[in-house]
C-alpha positions as CSV (number, residue, x, y, z in Angstrom):
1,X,65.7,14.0,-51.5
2,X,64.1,12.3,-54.2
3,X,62.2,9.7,-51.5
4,X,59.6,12.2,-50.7
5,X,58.8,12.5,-54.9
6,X,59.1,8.6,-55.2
7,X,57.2,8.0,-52.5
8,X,54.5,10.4,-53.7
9,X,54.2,9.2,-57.8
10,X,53.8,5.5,-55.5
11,X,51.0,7.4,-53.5
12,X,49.3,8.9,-56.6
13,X,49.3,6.1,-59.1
14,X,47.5,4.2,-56.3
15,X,45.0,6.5,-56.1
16,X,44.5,6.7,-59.9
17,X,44.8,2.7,-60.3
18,X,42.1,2.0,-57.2
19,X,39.3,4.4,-58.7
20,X,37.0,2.0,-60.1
21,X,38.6,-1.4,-58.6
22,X,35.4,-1.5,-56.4
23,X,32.5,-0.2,-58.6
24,X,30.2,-2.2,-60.6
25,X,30.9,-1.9,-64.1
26,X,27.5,-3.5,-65.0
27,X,24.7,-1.6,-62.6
28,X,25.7,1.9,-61.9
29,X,24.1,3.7,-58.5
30,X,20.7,4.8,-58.9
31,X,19.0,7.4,-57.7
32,X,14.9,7.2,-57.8
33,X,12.7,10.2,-56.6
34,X,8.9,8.5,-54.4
35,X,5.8,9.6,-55.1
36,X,2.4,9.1,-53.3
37,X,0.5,6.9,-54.6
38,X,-3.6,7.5,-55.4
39,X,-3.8,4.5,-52.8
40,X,-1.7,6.3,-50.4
41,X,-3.5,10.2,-50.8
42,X,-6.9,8.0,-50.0
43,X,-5.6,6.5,-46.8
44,X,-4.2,10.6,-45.6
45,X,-0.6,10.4,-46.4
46,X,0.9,13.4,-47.6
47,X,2.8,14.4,-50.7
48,X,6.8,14.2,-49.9
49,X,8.5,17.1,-49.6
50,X,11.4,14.7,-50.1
51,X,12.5,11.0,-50.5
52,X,13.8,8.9,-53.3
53,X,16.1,5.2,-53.0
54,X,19.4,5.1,-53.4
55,X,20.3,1.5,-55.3
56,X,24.4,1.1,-55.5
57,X,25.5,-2.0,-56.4
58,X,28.8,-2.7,-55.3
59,X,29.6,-6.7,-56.1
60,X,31.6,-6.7,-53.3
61,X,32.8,-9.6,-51.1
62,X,30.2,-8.2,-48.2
63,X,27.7,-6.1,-49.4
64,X,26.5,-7.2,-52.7
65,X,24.0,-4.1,-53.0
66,X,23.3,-1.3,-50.3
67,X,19.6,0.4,-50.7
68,X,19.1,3.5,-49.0
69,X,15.4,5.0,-48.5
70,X,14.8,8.6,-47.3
71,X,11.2,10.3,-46.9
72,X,11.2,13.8,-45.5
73,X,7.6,15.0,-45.2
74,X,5.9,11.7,-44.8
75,X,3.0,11.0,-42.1
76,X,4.4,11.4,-38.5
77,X,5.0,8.5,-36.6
78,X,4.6,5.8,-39.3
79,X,6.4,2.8,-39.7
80,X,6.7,2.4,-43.6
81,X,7.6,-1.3,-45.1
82,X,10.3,-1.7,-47.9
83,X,8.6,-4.0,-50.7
84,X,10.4,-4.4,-54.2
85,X,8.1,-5.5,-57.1
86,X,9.8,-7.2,-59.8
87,X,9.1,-7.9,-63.3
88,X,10.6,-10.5,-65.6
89,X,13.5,-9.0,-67.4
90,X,12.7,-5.7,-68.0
91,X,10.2,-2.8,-66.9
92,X,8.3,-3.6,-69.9
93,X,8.3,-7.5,-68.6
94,X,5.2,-9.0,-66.9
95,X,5.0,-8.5,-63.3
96,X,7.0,-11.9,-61.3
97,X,6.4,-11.0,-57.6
98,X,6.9,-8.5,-54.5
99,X,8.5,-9.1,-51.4
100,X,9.2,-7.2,-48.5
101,X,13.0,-7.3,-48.1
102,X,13.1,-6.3,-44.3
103,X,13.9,-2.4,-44.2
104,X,11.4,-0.5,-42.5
105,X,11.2,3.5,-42.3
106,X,9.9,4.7,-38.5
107,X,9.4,8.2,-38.9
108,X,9.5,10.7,-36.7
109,X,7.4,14.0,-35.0
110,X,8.4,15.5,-38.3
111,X,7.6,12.8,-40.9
112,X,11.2,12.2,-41.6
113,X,12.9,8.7,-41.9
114,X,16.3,7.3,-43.5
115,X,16.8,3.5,-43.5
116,X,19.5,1.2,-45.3
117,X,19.2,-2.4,-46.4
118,X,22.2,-4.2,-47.4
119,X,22.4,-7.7,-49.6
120,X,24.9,-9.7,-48.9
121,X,26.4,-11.8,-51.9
122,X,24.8,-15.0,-50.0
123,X,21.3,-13.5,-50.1
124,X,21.9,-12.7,-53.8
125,X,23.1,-16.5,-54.5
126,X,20.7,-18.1,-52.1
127,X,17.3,-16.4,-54.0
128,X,18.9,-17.1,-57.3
129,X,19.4,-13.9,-59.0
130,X,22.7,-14.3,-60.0
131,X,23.1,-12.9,-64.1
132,X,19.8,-12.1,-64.6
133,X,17.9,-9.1,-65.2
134,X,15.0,-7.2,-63.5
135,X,12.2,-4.3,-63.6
136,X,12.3,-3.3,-59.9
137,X,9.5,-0.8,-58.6
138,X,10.6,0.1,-54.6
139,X,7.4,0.9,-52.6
140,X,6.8,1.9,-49.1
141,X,3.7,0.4,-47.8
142,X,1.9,1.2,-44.3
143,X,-0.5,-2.1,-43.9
144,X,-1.6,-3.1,-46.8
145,X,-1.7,0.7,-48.7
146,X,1.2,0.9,-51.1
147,X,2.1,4.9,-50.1
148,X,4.9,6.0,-52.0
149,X,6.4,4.2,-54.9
150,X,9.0,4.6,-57.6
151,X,9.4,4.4,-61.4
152,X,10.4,1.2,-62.6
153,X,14.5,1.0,-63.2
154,X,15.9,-1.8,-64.9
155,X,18.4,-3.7,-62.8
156,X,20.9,-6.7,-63.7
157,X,22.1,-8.8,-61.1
158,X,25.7,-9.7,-62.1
């Protein structure tokens, strides 16, 4: 009789114990609302009903990070680039570079898109990013018009 109650207090503490075993204790999940861009009202995109980036950072053996990107309201049948523009150290630091890090956004009949990147802990070691820290603006461009963008968040890459 007193299995069932054993094997139960066994079943809860793991529970308890495995709660943060996985997170980031350094760069908690983000989540950062787009905006159109003056750039991006010129060229006819619209205001978003919707849309914002998702940034978790999990340190994890296979997914160092996992970005998500959702736009709801965009312009119809537009294939929107990921670019990330970093500065050095912080927000307030000067501008280093932007690169496209391969997510795209197709959207459809509606203007709606979701897309996901994930970084692998080799991408991470292979641009050298390991412990340092960033200002990272994500943008969505279509061409060469930056369209919607985000505030800057700092990041540290652990």
């Amino acid at each position: 009789m007193r299995l069932p109650w054993v094997l139960a207090s066994l079943l809860l503490a793991l529970a308890v114990s495995a709660g943060t075993t996985f997170a980031d204790q350094t760069q908690h999940t983000t989540q950062l609302p787009l905006t159109l861009t003056a750039a991006g009202a010129s060229a006819g995109h619209p205001a978003l009903r919707s849309g914002h980036v998702v940034n978790t950072h999990t340190s994890g053996p296979v997914n160092f990070a996992i970005e998500d990107y959702t736009v709801n309201g965009a312009k119809p049948n537009t294939t929107y680039q990921v670019v990330l523009r970093l500065t050095g150290g912080t927000c307030a630091g000067p501008f280093l570079f932007a690169f496209p890090n391969g997510a795209t956004l197709a959207t459809d009949a509606q203007g709606n898109a979701h897309s996901q990147d994930k970084i692998s802990p080799a991408d991470v070691a292979a641009m050298g990013l390991h412990n340092k820290d960033f200002g990272i603006i994500w943008t969505l461009a279509a061409g060469s018009v930056s369209v919607y963008t985000t505030s800057c968040t700092n990041v540290h890459i652990d």
